[in-house]
N, C-alpha and C positions, 0 to 999 in steps of 0.2 A: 504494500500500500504506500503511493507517496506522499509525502507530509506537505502539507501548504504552507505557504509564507506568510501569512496572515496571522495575527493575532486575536482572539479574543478576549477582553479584557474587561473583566465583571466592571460595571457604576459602581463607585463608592455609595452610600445613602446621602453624603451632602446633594452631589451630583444628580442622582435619584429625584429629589426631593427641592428641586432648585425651580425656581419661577421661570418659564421661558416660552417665550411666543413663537405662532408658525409651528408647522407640521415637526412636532419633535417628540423623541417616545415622553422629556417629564412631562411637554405637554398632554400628551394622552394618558398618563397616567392621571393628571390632576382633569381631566374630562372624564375619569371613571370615576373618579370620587365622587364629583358634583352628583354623577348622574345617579350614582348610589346612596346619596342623600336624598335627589328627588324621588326617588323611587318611596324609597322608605318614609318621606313626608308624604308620598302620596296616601298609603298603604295604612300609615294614620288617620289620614283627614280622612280616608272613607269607614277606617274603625270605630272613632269615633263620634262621626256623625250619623253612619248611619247609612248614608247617600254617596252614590260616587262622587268623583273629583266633578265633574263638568257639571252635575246637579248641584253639589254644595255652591260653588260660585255663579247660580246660577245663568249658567252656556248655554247648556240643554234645553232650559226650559225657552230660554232666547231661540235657537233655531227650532225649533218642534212647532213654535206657532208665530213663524215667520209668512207673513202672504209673500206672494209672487206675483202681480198684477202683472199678465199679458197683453200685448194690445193686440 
């Protein structure tokens, strides 16, 4: 088997964990966070009230009785 020249070289966690804009993995990382806090606010707001997300603020009830006047 031939060996490659290349290195792979683990992120430190500063690195990891560093603010950085544009297509970059910390940026993706801190885009899965976010998104796994929305999630889990979501997942709240419909346990504790009761009602999903788009009905608690009420969205739904906004488009459900929306007219469409055609001419």
């Amino acid at each position: 088997m031939a060996s490659s020249s290349t290195k792979v070289v683990p992120a430190v966690n500063n690195e990891r964990n560093a603010w950085r804009w544009g297509f970059t993995p910390q940026a993706e990382i801190w885009n899965g966070r976010f998104a796994m806090l929305g999630f889990v606010a979501a997942l709240l707001t419909e346990y504790l009230s009761g009602q999903g997300v788009l009905h608690f603020y009420n969205i739904m009830h906004t488009i459900t009785n929306t007219t469409v006047n055609m001419p």
